[in-house]
Every structure is written in structure tokens, then in C-alpha cells.
C-alpha positions as CSV (number, residue, x, y, z in Angstrom):
1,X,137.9,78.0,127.5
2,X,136.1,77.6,124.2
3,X,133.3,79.8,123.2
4,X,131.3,79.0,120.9
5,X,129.6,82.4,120.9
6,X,132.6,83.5,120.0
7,X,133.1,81.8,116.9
8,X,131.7,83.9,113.7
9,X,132.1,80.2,111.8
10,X,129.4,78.2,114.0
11,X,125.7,78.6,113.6
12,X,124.0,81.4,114.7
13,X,121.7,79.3,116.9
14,X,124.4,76.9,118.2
15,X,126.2,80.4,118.9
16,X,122.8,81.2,120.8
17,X,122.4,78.6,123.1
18,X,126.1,78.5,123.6
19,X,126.0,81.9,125.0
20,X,122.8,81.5,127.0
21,X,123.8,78.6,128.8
22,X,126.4,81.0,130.0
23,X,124.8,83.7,131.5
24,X,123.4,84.4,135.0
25,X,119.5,85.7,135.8
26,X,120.8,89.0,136.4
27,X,123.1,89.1,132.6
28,X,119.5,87.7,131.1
29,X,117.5,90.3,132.1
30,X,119.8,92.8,131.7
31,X,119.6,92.1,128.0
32,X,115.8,92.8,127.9
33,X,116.7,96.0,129.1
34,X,117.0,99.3,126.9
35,X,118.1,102.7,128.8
36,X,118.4,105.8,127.7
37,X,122.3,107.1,127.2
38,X,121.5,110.0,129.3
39,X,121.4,107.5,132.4
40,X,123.7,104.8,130.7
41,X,126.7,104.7,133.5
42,X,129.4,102.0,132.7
43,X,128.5,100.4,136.2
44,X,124.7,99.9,134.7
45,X,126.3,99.0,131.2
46,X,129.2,96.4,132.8
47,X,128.1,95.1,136.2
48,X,124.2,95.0,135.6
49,X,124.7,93.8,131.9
50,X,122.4,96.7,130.6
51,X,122.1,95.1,126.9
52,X,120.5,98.2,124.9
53,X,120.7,102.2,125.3
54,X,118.5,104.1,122.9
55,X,118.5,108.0,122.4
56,X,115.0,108.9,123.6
57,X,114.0,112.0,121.0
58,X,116.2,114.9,121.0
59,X,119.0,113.0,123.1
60,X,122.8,113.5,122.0
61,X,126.4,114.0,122.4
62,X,125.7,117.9,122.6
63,X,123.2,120.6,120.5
64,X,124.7,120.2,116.8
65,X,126.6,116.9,117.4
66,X,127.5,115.4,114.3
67,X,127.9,111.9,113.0
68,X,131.4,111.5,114.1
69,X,131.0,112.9,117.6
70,X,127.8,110.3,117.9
71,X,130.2,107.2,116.9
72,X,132.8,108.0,119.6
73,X,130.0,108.6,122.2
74,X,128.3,104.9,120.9
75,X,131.7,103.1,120.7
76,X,132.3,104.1,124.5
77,X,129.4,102.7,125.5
78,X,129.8,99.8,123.6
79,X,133.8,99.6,125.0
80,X,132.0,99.3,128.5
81,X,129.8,96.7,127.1
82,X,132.7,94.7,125.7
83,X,134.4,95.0,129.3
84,X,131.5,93.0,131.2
85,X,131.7,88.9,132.2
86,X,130.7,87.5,128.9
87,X,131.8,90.9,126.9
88,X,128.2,90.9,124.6
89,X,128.1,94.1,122.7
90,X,125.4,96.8,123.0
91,X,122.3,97.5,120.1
92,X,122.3,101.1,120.0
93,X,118.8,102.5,119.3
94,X,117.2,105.5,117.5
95,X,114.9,107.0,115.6
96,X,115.8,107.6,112.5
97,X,112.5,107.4,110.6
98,X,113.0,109.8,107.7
99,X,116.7,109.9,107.1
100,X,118.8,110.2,110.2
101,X,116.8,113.1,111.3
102,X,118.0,113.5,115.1
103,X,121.9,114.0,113.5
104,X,122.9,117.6,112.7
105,X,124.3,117.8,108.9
106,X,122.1,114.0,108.1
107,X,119.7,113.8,105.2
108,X,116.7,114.7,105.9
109,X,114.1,112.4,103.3
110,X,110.3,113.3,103.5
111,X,107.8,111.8,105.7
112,X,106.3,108.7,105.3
113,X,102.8,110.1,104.2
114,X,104.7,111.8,101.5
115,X,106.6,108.6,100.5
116,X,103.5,106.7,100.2
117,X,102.0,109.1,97.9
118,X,104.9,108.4,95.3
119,X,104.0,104.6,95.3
120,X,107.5,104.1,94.1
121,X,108.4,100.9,95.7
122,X,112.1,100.8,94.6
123,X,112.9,104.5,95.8
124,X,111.4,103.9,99.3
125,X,114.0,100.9,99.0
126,X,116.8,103.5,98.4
127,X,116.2,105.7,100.8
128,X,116.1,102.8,103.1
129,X,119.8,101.8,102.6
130,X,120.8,105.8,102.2
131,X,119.5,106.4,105.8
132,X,121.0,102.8,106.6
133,X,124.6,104.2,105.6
134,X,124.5,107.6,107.4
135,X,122.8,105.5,110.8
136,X,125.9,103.5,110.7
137,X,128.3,106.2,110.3
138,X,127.1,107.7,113.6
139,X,128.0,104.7,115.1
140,X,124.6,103.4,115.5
141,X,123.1,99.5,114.7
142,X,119.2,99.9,115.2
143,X,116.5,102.2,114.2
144,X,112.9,102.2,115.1
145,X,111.5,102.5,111.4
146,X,109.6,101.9,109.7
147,X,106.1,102.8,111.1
148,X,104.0,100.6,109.0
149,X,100.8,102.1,110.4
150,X,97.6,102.0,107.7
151,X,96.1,106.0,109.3
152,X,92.1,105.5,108.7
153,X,91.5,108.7,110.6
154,X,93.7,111.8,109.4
155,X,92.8,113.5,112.8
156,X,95.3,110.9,114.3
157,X,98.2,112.8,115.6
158,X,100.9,110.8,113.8
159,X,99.4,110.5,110.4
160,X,102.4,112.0,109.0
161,X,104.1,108.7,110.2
162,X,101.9,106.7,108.1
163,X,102.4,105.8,104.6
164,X,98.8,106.1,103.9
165,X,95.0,104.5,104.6
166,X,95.4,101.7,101.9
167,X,96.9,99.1,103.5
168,X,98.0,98.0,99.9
169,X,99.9,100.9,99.5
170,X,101.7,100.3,103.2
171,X,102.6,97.0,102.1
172,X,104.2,98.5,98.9
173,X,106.2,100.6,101.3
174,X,107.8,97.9,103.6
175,X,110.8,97.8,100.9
176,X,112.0,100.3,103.3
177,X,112.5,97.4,105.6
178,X,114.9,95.4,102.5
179,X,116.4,98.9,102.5
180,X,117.4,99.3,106.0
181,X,118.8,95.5,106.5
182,X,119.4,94.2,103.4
183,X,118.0,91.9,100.5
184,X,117.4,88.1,102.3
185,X,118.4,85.9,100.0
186,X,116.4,83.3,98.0
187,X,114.8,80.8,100.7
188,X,115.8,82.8,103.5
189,X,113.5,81.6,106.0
190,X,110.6,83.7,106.7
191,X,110.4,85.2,110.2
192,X,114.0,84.8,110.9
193,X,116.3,88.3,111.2
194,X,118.6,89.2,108.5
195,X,120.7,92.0,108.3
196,X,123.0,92.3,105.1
197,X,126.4,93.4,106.5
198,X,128.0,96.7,108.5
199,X,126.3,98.8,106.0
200,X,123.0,98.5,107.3
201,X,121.2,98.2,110.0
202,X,118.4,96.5,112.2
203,X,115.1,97.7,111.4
204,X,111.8,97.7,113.7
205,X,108.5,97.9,112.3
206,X,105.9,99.4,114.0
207,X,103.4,100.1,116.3
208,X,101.8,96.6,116.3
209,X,99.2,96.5,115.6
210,X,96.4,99.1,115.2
211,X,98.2,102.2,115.9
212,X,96.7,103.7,112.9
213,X,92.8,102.6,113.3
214,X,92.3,104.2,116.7
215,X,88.7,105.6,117.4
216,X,88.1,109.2,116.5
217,X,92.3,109.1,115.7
218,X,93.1,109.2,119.0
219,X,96.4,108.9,119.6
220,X,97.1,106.0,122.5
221,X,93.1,105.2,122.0
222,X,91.3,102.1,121.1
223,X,90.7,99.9,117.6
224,X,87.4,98.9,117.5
225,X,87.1,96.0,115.0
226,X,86.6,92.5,114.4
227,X,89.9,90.1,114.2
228,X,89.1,89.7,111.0
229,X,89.2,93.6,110.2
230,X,92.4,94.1,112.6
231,X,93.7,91.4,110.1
232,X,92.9,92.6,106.7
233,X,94.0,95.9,107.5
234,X,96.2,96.8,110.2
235,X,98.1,93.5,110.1
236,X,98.9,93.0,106.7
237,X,101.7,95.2,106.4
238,X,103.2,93.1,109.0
239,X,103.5,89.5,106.8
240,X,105.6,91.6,104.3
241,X,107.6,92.8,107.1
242,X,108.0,89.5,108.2
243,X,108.5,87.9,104.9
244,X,111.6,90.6,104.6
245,X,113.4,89.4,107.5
246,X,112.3,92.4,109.8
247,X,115.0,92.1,112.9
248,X,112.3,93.8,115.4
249,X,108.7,94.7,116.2
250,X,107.9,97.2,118.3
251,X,104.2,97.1,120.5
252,X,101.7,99.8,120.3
253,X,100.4,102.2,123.1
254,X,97.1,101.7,121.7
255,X,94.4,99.1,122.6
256,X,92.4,96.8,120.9
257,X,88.7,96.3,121.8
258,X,89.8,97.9,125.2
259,X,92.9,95.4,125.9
260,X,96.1,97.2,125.4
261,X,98.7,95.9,122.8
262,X,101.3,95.6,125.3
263,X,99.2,93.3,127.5
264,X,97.8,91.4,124.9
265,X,99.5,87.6,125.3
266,X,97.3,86.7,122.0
267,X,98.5,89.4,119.4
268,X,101.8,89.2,120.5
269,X,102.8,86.0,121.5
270,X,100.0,83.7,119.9
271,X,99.4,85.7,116.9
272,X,102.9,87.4,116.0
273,X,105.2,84.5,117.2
274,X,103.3,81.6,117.1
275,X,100.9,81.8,114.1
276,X,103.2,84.5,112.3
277,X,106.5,82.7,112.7
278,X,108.2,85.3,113.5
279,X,111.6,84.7,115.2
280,X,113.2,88.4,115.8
281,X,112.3,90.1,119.5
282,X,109.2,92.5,120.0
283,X,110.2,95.6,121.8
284,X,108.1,97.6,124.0
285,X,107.3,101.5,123.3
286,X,108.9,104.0,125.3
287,X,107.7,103.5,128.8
288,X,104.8,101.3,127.5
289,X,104.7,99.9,130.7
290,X,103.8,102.5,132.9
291,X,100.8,103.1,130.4
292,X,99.5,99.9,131.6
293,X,98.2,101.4,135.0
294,X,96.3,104.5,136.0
295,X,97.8,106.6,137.0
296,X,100.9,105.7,134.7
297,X,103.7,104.2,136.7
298,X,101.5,102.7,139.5
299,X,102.0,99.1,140.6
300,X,105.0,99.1,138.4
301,X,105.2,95.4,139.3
302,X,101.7,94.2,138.3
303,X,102.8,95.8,134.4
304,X,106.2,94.1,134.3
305,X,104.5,90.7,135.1
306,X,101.5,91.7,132.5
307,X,104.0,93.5,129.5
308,X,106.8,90.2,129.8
309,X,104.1,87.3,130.3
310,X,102.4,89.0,127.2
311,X,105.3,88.7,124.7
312,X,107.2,91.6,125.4
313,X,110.5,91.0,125.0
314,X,112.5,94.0,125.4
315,X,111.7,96.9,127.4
316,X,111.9,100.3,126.5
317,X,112.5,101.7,130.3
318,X,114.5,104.8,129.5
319,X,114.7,106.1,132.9
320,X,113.5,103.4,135.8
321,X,115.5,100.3,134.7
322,X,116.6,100.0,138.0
323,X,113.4,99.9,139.6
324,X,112.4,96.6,136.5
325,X,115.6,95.2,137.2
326,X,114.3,94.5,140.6
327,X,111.0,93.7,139.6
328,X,111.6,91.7,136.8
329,X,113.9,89.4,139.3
330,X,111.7,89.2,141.9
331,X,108.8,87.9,139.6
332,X,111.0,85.5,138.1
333,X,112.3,84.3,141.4
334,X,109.0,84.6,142.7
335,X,108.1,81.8,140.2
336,X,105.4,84.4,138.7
337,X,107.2,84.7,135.8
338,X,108.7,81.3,134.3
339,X,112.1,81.2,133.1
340,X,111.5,80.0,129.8
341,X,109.8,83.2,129.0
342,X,113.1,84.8,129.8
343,X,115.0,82.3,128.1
344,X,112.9,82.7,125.0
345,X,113.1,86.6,125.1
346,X,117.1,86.4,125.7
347,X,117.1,84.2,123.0
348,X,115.6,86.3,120.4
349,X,117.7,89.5,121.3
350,X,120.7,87.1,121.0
351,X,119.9,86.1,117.5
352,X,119.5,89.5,116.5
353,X,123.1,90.8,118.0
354,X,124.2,87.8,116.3
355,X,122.5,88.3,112.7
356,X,123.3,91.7,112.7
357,X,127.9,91.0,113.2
358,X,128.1,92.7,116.5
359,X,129.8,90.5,118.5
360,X,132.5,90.4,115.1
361,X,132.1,94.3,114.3
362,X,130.4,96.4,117.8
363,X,132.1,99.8,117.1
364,X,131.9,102.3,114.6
365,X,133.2,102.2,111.0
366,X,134.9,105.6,110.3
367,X,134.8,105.2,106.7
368,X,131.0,105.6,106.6
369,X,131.3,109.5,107.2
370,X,131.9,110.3,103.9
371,X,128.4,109.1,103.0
372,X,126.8,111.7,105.3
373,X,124.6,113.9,103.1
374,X,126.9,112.9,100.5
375,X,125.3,114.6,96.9
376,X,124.4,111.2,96.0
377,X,121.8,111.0,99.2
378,X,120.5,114.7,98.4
379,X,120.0,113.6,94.6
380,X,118.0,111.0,96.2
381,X,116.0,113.4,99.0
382,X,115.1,115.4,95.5
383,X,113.3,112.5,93.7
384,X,111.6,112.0,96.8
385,X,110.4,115.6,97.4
386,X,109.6,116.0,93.4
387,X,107.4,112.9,92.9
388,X,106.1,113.1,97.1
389,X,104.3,116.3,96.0
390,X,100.5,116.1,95.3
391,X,98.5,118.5,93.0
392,X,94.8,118.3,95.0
393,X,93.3,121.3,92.5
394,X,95.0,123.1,89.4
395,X,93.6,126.4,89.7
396,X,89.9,127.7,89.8
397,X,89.4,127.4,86.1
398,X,89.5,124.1,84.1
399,X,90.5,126.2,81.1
400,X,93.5,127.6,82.9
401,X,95.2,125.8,85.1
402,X,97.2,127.6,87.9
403,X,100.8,124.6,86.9
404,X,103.1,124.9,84.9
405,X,104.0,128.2,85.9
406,X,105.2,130.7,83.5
407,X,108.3,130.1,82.7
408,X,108.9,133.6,81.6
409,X,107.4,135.0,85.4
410,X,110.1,137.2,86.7
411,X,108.8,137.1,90.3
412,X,106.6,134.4,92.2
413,X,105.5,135.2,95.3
414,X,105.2,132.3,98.1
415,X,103.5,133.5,101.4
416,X,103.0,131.8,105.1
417,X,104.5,131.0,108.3
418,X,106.3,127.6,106.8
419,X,107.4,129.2,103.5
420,X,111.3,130.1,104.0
421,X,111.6,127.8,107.4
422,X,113.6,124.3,106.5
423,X,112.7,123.0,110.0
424,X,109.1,123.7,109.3
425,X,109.2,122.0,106.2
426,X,110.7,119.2,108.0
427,X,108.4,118.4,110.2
428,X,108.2,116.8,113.7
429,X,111.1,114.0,114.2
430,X,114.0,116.4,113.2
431,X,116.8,116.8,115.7
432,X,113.7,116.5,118.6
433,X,110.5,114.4,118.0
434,X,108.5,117.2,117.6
435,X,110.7,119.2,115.3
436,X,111.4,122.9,115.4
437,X,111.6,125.7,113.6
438,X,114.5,127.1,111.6
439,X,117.5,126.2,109.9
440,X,117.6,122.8,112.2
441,X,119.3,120.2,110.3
442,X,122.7,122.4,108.7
């Protein structure tokens, strides 16, 4: 039989529909499905056509894994993957948000609220394609960075995430999305994926939209604002994202004037599809779903319908896919849920498996390894630190400033809790989400 999916030479959209026409209701939503690899059996990967596994923060191979032990865990899922019906390869998920901080002996790059305070566009791009290089040497295709947030409140939780409050100075920072995936070339169509080639990977920018402009900072809360504000602000970031050829968007926990982002069908499906143009898939937060009932995880059912007729994609359902694998069928046999929304949301995680050479290249590339903290990528995590760090006050005395420090000083004394602890001075997203404390990271 002839496959045209299978044929690297035809278009990417003839390659699409080709492979669409293919597949069964139960392969379709499979692919809108991301589970966690703790729970990622080759039955659920091969027979139910599982099309995404992610590691939810902290989740590995073993404590200390390194980049070669995550490949060969990856490339047997993926070798399960290849085994199913149609044989479409996995995206492998994880967040890697300041280097490829959940892999023991990675480079570790500061946070995003340090990045943003060197306003160095081109370095943010660097680091991008350094933490692009040691994500694909652990086997791994897709990370959820950048966070693009614009933090208005520095009580918010997750300011650290945040490149800043200017939303100018965000949008200086999405280079980290040309980075991750690549340069597009000139008159790449805007909206459409791109990834570059096996040396980097699919990038995700999130939380749309608002994550950062929550009242009183709290996390998960509500933005408060005009359109015109949520706009001007919180969205901007997200046209230069766009404009870049950003593979992947992911929705926010957080509300907007009370309607939560990942039931809102006019952000996400008239606003970032439609008016935005934007032609990659929008992915749901971990277990966004269950947040869209009270108690969380209550009439499961009723948030499927809600989350998917919104815009949503692909689901983030670490641990209960089973249970939205049922659900999600039901609905669309049920006729609640049309098939063209599935057909659209297939379609768009199709495009990106195919823009980003899986079905040509789905395992790992051994050769990669050697660019694991690499001195090249710790020259690199140096500039960062050195022009990240921010002088608020020189000293009590105008006349003598506290910096430079005497070069001739025999001793200086540094004092605190965080002073000799590297993963302190890492902060939260290393090896767990929340960090710990410690030599973590070598």
C-alpha cells in the first residue's frame, strides 16, 4: 500500500490528511492524549494509540539518571509507538525551562527573571539552542518553555518564571523560542510550526494568557482587565511567539474576568486560532481539566466536553487517561462533541510530529551526548549568571561604594542559608519542580 505519510518528499499537509484519513476514533483521540511515563504501559502506548508521554516534575529513569539512560528509556517508548497499526511516533514532553534542569549532570542556565534582566536578546537565543542540544541528547523532542508570562504582581508564586513586568522586555525574550526550534526562514508563514532539524526541539510557550496578571498574584487566580488590557499586555508576547513559528501553546490555570482559560472557546479558539493564525496545537496544563470543577475531578465528563469544545487540543491527563479516553469517546459518539473538532485537533498535533522529522528520525541521536554540559554550554551559563546579576544599592555611602571589591582582600566573608548550596542557588525546577537543596544537579 502506499503511504503518503510515509513519504518525507510529499507536503507536510498532503502527508496530514493522508495519515488522518487513515486512522480510527479511538487512534484520533489517542493522539490528543499525553500520559505520564510512570503509567505509560506499551498496551496504552500500542493498542490505545497513546500519542504523547510527558515526565510530570521530578519523573525519571531512576534518582541521578543521566542523559543517556533518559534516551534509552524514551526510545523504548517510542519502539512501542512505532509497533502500533499506523506506527506514528511519540512527542516526548518535559520541562526543561532553564537548561535541562530535571537531567542529573545538564546545564543548569538561570531563571527566567534573571535572563530578562540582562536584556540580551541574542544570549537568551543561545541558551535556547544549548538547552535544545542537551534536550535531544536525552532522547527527548518537546519542552514546555518558554513561559512568556509578563509577572505584574511579584507576590505571584512563579515570578521567577517570568522574564519580567514589561511586556517589551518579554517580547525581547521570545528569541528563546528561535533558540529552542530553530531560525524560520525568510517568508515562513506566520503561525505555522517550524522546527530546524534533530538538533532542536519543539517549543511551547506559555501559560496563555494571563498567568502573570492574576489578582493579588495569586497563583491559579483571576485577571481582571479589559480585552484591550489582556491584549496590550499579557498577549503581546504571544504574536512574537507566533511570528517565530512556536510548535505549541500551552493554556493557563488561571481565569480571566472569572472564565477559566481552559474553558474559554473565545481566547483559545477565536482569538489564538482564528484571529492569531496560529496553526500549531494548544495543550492543556497538567490536569487543567480537573481544575474546571469543584471539587477538582468532579463531573470529569462535563470538563472534557468544556476543555476540547473550547480549543484544547491536547490534554495533559498524566494519570486518568483512561477514564478521558472513555469520556472523550462517548461525547464524540454521543454527537456532543463534533468530529471536526477532533479532526482539527488531530490535525494540528499531526503537523507538528511532522514539522518536527519524527516519523523520519523518532529515536535518540547518540552523538548529542557529548554536548551535555559540554565547557562550551558552561561558558555560556557564566555570561548568563555575570550579566543576570543586578546591583539594587552600592553601599550605604555614595562616596564609597561597597563594588568593586578590593582586590587586594585576603578574605571575604559570604553569610546565609543559600550561600555554599548549588541547589538553592538553583532554584525550584531542578531535578523536581520545586527544587532542592544541595549539590543536586552533579
Amino acid at each position: 500500500m502506499n503511504c503518503c505519510y510515509k513519504d518525507p518528499s510529499a507536503p507536510i499537509e498532503a502527508r496530514v490528511q493522508d495519515l488522518l484519513s487513515r486512522m480510527t476514533l479511538q487512534e484520533k483521540i489517542g493522539q490528543m492524549t499525553q500520559i505520564e511515563r510512570s503509567v505509560a504501559t506499551p498496551s496504552a502506548i500500542r493498542d490505545l494509540g497513546v500519542g504523547s508521554i510527558l515526565s510530570v516534575g521530578g519523573s525519571g529513569p531512576f534518582e541521578n539518571a543521566k542523559s543517556s539512560d533518559w534516551a534509552a528509556m524514551v526510545d523504548s517508548f517510542q519502539k512501542a509507538a512505532l509497533k502500533s497499526r499506523l506506527g506514528i511516533p511519540l512527542l516526548y514532553g518535559i520541562d526543561a525551562v532553564h537548561g535541562n534542569n530535571n537531567v542529573y549532570g545538564a546545564t543548569i542556565f538561570p531563571h527566567n527573571i534573571g535572563l530578562g534582566a540582562t536584556r540580551d536578546v541574542d544570549l537568551i537565543r543561545r541558551i535556547g539552542a544549548a538547552t535544545a542540544l542537551e534536550v535531544r541528547a536525552s532522547g527527548i523532542h518537546y519542552t514546555f518553555a518558554p513561559c512568556v508570562a509578563v509577572c505584574r504582581d511579584p507576590r505571584w508564586g512563579r515570578s521567577y518564571e517570568s522574564f519580567g513586568e514589561d511586556p517589551e522586555i518579554v517580547k525581547m525574550m521570545t528569541s528563546m523560542i528561535s533558540g529552542l526550534q530553530g531560525q524560520p526562514p525568510q517568508g515562513h508563514p506566520s503561525g505555522y510550526p517550524f522546527l530546524a532539524g534533530r538538533q532542536h526541539v519543539v517549543a511551547c510557550a506559555k501559560h496563555f494568557v494571563g498567568d502573570g496578571g492574576t489578582r493579588n498574584g495569586i497563583n491559579e487566580g483571576d485577571t481582571i482587565s479589559s480585552y484591550d488590557e489582556l491584549e496590550k499586555i499579557h498577549m503581546a508576547p504571544y504574536l512574537d511567539c507566533i511570528s517565530q513559528g512556536v510548535c505549541t501553546i500551552m493554556a493557563s490555570y488561571s481565569s480571566w474576568n472569572g472564565t477559566k482559560l481552559h474553558n474559554s472557546h473565545f481566547l483559545l479558539t477565536e482569538i489564538l486560532k482564528d484571529k492569531l493564525g496560529f496553526k500549531g496545537f494548544i495543550i492543556s496544563d497538567s490536569e487543567g481539566l480537573d481544575r474546571l470543577s469543584n471539587p477538582h475531578g468532579s463531573n470529569y465528563q462535563q470538563s472534557v466536553l468544556s476543555a476540547i469544545s473550547a480549543g484544547i487540543d491536547m490534554v495533559m491527563v498524566p494519570f486518568r487517561f483512561e477514564l478521558f479516553l472513555k469520556d472523550l469517546m462517548h461525547l464524540v459518539e454521543s454527537g456532543k462533541v463534533p468530529m471536526t473538532r477532533i479532526d482539527d485537533a488531530v490535525e494540528r498535533i499531526l503537523r507538528v510530529k511532522f514539522v518536527s522529522g519524527l516519523f523520519e528520525h523518532p529515536l535518540s541521536d547518540g552523538s548529542l551526548l557529548a554536548t551535555v554540559s559540554c565547557e562550551l554550554h558552561k561558558k555560556l551559563a557564566r555570561e548568563a549568571v555575570r550579566k543576570s546579576l543586578v546591583l539594587l544599592k552600592n553601599g550605604k555611602d555614595p562616596k564609597k561604594p561597597f563594588l568593586p571589591l578590593d582586590w587586594s582582600a585576603k578574605r571575604i566573608l559570604v553569610v546565609g542559608r543559600h550561600a555554599d548550596d548549588l541547589g538553592y542557588q538553583c532554584g525550584g525546577w531542578t531535578k523536581t519542580w520545586d527544587g532542592r537543596g544541595g549539590r543536586i544537579t552533579t
